[in-house]
N, C-alpha and C positions, 0 to 999 in steps of 0.2 A: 045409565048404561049407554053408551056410545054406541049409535046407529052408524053401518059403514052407507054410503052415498053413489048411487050410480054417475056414471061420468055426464051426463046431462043436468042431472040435479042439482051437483058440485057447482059446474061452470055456472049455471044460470043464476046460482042464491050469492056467489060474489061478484059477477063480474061487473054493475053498474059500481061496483067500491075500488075497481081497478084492480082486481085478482084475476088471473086466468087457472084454468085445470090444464095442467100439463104432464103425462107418466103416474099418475095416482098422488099429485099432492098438486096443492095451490101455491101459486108463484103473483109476488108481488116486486116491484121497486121502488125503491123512495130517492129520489134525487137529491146530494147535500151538497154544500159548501165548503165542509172542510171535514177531515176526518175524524176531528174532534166534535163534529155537529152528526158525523154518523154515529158515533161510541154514545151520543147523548140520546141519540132517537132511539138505538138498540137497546140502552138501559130501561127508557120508557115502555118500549115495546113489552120488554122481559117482565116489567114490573105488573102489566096491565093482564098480562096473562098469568100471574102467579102460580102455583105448582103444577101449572099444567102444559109450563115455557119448557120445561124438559125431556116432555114427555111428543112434544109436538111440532116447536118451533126451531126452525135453524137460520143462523143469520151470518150473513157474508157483507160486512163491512167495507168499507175502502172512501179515498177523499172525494169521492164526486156523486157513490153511492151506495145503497144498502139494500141488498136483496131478502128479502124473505120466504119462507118456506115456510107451507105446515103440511104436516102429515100425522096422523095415529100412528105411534111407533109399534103400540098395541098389535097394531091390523094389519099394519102398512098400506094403508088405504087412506083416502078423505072420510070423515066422519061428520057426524051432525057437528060435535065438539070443534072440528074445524073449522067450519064454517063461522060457528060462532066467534072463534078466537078471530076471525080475520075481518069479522065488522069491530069487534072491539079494539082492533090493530091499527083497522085504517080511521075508525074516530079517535084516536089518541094521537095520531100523527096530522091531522087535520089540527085538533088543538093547539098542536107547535106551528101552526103554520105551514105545514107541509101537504105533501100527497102521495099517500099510492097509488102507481102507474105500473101499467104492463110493458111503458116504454112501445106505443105503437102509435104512430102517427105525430107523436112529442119530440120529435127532432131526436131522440137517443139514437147512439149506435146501432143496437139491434134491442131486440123485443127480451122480456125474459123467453130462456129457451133451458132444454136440457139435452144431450147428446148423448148416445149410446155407437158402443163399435159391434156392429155383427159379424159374426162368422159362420160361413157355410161349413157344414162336417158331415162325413159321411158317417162317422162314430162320434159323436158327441161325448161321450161315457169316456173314451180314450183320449179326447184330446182336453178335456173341460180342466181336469188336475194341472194342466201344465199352464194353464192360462191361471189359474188362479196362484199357483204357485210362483211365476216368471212376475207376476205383477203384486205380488205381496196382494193379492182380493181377498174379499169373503164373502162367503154366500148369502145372498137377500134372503132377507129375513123371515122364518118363516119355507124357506126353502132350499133342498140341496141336493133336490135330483137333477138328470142330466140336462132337462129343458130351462131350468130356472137360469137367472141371470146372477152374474158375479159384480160385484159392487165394489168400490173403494170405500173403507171402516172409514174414512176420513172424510166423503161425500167431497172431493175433489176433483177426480180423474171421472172420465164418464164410465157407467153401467160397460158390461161385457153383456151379450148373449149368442147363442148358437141357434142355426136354422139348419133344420135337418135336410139335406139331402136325398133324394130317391139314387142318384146314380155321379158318377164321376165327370164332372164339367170342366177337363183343360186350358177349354179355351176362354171361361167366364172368370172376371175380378170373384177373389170368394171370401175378400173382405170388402164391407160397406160401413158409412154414416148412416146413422138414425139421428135426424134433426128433429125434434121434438118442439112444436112452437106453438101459440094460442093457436085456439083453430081462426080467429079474423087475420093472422099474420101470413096464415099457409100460403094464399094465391098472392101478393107481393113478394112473398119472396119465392116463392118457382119461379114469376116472373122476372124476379134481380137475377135470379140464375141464368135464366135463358138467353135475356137481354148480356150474360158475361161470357156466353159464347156455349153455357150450356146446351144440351138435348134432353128433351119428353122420351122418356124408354118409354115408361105406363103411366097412364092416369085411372085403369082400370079398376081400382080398388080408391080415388079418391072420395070423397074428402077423408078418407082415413089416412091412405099414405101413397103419394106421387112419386115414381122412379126416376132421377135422373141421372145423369151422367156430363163428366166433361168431356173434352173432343176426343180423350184416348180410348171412352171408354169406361173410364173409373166412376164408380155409384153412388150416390147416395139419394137417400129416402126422406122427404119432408113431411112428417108426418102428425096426425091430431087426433085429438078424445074422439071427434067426428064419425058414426058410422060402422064403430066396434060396440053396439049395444044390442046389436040381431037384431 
């Protein structure tokens, strides 16, 4: 029976194997050569987890590299089972000579991350159907009332959610980024932010999630597992 895993537990039992906890599942990379050396680690991968690659692992391919994911589709959550699928992931990919990386401090472009769009509403209930509809979503899994978040079936496009509003704000952006990244990546990159002409709105609620903004004004939120455990 699969045990679901609090966001501290997750991150701590992979991260020395180069997995981070990021939005309820574990993210890895593996750096290749060619994208016939990704399709071969992906094979491996798939094979080493046996009927349970279906049920938990998603992989994103390409020639320089291959991302990995687990999640309980069961739960929608990190589980024991994950954790386990993701040391037996990254010792199979060591076997080829390889490594799983979270892409932080290894010269990559950026880190694994995942991105959500938010939206301010003052009726969530009236406008949630049109956002799901305009964007071909479907409801995460496990939920489909007004608060829950709207997903792309193809885990492509980033999550949708809605933040309730108390009262009518004219003059504030009332859409935002949610940049979702390890939590060791958060302060590098608020700081790449800053350093590109960003602004600090709030750090009040960090290390969970830091506000900022570009020069106009426009939002986004860098945010981690960090701090949302009570």
């Amino acid at each position: 029976m699969e045990q679901r895993l609090s966001r501290r537990k997750a991150s701590e039992a992979v991260h020395d194997d180069g997995w981070r906890y990021i939005l309820g599942t574990l993210q890895t990379s593996v750096p290749v050569r060619s994208l016939a050396q990704g399709i071969s680690v992906t094979s491996d991968v798939v094979a080493v987890c046996g009927d349970d690659a279906d049920r938990h692992l998603r992989v994103d391919a390409r020639p320089d590299l291959v991302v990995l994911s687990l999640q309980s589709s069961a739960h929608a959550a990190v589980t024991d089972r994950d954790v386990e699928l993701a040391h037996r992931i990254s010792a199979t990919v060591r076997e080829a000579g390889l490594r799983t990386e979270p892409g932080i401090g290894s010269g990559a472009q950026r880190s694994v991350q995942l991105v959500e769009i938010a939206i301010d509403a003052l009726d969530i209930a009236r406008i949630r159907p049109f956002w799901k509809a305009v964007l071909g979503y479907a409801d995460e899994l496990g939920g489909a009332g007004p608060e829950d978040p709207l997903v792309d079936p193809f885990r492509v496009g980033p999550a949708v959610w809605f933040q309730q509003m108390d009262r009518a704000r004219p003059q504030r952006n009332r859409v935002h980024l949610d940049v979702s990244v390890p939590h060791d990546e958060a302060s590098p990159r608020v700081d790449a932010a800053l350093a590109a002409g960003g602004r600090l709105v709030s750090a009040a609620r960090a290390p969970a999630f830091w506000v900022l903004s570009d020069a106009e004004g426009n939002e986004a939120c860098v945010t981690t597992w960090q701090g949302r455990d009570g």
